[in-house]
N, CA, C and O of each residue as an XYZ file, in Angstrom:
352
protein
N     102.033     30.208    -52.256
C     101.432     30.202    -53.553
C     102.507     30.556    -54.563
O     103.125     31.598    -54.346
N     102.810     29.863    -55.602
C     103.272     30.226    -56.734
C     102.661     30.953    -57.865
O     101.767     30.460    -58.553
N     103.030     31.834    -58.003
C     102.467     32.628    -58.946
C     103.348     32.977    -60.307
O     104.531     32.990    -59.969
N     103.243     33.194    -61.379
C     103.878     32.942    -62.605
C     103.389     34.530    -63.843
O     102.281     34.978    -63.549
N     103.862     35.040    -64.658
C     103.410     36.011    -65.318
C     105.125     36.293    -66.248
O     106.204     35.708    -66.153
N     104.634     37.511    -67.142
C     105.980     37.792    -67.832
C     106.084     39.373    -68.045
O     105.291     40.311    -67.957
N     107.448     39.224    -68.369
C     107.367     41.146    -68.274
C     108.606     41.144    -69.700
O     109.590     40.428    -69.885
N     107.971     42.370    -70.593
C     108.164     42.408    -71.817
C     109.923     42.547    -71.464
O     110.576     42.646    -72.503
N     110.759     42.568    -70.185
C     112.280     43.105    -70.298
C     113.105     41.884    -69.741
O     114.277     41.812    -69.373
N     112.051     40.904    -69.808
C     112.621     39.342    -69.373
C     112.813     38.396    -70.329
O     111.978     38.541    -71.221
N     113.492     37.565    -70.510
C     113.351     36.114    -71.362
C     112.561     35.203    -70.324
O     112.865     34.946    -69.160
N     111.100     34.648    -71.316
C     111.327     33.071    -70.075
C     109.926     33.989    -69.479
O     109.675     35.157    -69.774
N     109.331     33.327    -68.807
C     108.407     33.217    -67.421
C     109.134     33.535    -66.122
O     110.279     33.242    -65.779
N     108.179     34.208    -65.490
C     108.911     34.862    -64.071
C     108.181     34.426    -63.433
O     106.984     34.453    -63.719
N     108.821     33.680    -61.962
C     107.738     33.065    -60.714
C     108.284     33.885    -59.472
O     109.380     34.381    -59.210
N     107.113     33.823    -58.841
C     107.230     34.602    -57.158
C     106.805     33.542    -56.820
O     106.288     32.713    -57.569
N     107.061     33.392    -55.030
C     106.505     32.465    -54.448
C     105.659     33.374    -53.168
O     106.253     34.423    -52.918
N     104.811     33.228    -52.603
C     104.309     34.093    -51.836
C     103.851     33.275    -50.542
O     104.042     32.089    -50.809
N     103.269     33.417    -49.109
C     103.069     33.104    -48.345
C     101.821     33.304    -48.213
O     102.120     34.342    -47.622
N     100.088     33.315    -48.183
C      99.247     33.905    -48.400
C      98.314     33.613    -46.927
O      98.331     32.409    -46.675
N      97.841     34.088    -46.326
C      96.775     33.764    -45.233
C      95.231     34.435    -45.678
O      94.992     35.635    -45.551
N      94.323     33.523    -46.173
C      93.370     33.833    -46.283
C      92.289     33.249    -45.627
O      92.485     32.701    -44.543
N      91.173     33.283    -46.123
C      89.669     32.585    -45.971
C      89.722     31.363    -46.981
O      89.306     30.335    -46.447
N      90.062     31.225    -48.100
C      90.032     30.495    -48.933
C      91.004     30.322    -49.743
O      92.103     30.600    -49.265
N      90.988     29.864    -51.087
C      92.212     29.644    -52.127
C      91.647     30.949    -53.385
O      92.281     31.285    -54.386
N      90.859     31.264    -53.123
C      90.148     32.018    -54.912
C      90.755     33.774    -53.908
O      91.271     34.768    -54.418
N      90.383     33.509    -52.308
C      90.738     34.928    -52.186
C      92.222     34.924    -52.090
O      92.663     36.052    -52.309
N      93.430     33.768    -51.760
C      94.485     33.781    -51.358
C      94.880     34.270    -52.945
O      95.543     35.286    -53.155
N      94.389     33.426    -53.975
C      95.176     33.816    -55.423
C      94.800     35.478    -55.734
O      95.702     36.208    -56.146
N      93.911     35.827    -55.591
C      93.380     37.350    -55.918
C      94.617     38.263    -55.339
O      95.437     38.797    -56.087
N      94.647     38.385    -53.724
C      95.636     38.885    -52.574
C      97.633     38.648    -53.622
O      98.563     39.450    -53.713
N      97.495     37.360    -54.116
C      99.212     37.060    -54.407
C      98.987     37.646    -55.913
O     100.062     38.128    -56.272
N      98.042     37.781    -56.883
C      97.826     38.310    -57.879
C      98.091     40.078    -58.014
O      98.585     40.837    -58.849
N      97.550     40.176    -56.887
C      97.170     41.790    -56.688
C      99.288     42.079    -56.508
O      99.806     43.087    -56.988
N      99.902     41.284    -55.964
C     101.472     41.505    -55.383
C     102.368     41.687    -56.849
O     103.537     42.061    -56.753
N     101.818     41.428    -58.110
C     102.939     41.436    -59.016
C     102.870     42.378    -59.763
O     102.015     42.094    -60.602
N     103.346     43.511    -59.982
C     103.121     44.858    -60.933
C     103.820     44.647    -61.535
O     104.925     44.135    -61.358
N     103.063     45.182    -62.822
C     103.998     45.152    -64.276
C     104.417     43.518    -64.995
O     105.237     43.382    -65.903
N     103.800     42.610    -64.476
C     103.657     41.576    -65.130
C     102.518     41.213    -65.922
O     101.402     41.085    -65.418
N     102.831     40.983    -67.555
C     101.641     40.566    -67.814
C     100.979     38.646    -68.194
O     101.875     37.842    -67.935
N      99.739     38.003    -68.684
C      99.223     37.000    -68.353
C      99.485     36.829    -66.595
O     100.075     35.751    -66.525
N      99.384     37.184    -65.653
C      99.793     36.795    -64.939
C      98.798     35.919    -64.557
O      97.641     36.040    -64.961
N      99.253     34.825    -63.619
C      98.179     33.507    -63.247
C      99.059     32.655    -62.426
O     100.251     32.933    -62.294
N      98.593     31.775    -61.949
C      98.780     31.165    -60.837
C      99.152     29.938    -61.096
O      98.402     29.242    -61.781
N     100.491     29.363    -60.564
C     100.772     28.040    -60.996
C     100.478     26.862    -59.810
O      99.860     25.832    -60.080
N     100.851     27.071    -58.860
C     100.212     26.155    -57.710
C     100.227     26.797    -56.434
O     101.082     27.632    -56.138
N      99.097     26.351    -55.493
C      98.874     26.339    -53.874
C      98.942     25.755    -53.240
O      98.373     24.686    -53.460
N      99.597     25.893    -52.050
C      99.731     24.475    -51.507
C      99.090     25.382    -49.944
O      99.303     26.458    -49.387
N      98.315     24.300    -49.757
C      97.217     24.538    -48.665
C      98.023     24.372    -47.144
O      97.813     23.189    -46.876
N      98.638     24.811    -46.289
C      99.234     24.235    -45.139
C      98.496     23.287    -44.327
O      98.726     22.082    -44.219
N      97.676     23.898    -43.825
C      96.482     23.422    -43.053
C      95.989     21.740    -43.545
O      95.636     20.881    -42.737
N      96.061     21.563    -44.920
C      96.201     20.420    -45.415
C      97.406     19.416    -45.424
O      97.245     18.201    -45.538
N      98.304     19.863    -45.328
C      99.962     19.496    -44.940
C     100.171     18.868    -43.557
O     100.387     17.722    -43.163
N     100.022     20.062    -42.976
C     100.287     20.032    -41.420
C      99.268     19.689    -40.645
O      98.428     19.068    -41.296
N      99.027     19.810    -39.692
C      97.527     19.764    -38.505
C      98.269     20.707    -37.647
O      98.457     20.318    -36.495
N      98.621     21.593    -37.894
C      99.469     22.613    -36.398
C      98.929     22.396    -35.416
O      99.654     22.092    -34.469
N      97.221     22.458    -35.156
C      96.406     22.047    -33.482
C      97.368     21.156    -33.222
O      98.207     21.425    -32.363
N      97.411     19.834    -33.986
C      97.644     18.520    -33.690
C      99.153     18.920    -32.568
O      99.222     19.046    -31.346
N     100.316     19.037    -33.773
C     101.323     19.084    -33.199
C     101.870     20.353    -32.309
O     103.020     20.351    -31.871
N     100.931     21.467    -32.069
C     101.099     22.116    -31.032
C     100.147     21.298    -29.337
O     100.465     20.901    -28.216
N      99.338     21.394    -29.891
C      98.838     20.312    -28.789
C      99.748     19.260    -27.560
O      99.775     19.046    -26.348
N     100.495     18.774    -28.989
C     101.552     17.408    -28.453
C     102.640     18.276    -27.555
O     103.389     17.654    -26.801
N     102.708     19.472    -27.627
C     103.970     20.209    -26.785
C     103.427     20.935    -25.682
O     104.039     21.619    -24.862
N     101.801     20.628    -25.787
C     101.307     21.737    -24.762
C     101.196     23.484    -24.698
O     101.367     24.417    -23.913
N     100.714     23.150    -26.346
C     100.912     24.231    -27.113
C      99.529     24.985    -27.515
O      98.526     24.279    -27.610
N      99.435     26.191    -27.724
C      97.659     26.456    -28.363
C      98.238     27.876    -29.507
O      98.777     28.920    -29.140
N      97.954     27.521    -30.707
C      97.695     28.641    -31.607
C      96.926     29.118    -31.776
O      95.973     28.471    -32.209
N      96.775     30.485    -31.579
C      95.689     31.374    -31.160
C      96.177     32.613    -32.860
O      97.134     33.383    -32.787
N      95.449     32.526    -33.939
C      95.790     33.462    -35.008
C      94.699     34.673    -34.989
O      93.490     34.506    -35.153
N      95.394     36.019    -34.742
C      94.628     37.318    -34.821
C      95.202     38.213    -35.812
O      96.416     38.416    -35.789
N      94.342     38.858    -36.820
C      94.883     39.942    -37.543
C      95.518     41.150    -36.725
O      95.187     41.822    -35.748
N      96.823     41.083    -37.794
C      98.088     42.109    -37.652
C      97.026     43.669    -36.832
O      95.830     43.898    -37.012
N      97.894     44.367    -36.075
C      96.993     46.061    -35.684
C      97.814     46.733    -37.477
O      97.255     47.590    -38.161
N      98.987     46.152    -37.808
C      99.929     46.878    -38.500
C     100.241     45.625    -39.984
O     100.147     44.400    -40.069
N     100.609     46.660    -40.906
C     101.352     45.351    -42.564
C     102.584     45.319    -42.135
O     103.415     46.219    -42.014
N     102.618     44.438    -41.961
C     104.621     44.092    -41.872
C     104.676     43.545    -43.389
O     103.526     43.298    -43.750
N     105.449     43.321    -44.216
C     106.076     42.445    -45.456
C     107.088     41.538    -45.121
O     108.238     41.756    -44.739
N     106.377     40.284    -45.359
C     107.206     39.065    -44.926
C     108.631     38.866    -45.743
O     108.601     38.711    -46.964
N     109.925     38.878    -44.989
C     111.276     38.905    -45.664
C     111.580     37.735    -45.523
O     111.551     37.204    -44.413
N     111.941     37.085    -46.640
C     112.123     36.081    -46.963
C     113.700     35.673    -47.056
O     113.835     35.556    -48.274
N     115.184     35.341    -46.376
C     116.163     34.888    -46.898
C     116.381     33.505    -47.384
O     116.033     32.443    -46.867
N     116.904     33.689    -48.274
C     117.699     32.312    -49.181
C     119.083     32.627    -49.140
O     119.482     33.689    -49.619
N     119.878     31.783    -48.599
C     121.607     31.610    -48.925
C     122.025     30.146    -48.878
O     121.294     29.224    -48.515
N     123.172     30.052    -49.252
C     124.012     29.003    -49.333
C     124.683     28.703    -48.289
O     125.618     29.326    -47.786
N     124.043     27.427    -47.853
C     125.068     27.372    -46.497
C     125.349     25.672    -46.451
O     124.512     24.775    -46.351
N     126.847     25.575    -46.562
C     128.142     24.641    -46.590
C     127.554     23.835    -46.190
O     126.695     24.304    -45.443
N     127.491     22.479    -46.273
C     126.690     21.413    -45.088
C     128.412     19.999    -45.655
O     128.656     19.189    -46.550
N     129.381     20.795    -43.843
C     130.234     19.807    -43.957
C     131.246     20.304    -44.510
O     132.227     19.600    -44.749
């Protein structure tokens, strides 16, 4: 989910991108809403549904595969890296 808002010590609009697992899209935006402190208008610029993307059954299936999804016992915070890497 992209999420979008501004904070009075920025120029410009500030975006997060977030990973969200919910029941729906109204609770996934609430959950990535609730993640930005100290931003204000904050609101939501787009979702992109996986499950609509992908078919994971499908292509786990094809490997002899089964995804089985159970809530965490524990919160981990998903770490996200971005770097630059040479291609060539």
């Amino acid at each position: 989910m992209n999420i979008g808002g501004y904070d009075g010590a920025e120029f410009g609009e500030l975006h997060k991108n977030l990973l969200i697992v919910a029941p729906d899209a109204k609770t996934a935006a609430a959950r990535a809403l609730k993640d930005i402190q100290g931003w204000s208008l904050k609101h939501r610029d787009s979702a992109f549904e996986i499950e609509k993307t992908i078919d994971l059954d499908m292509q786990a299936s094809r490997q002899a595969y089964f995804l089985d999804l159970s809530p965490a016992r524990t919160k981990r915070r998903f770490v996200f890296v971005c770097r630059y890497v040479r291609l060539g």
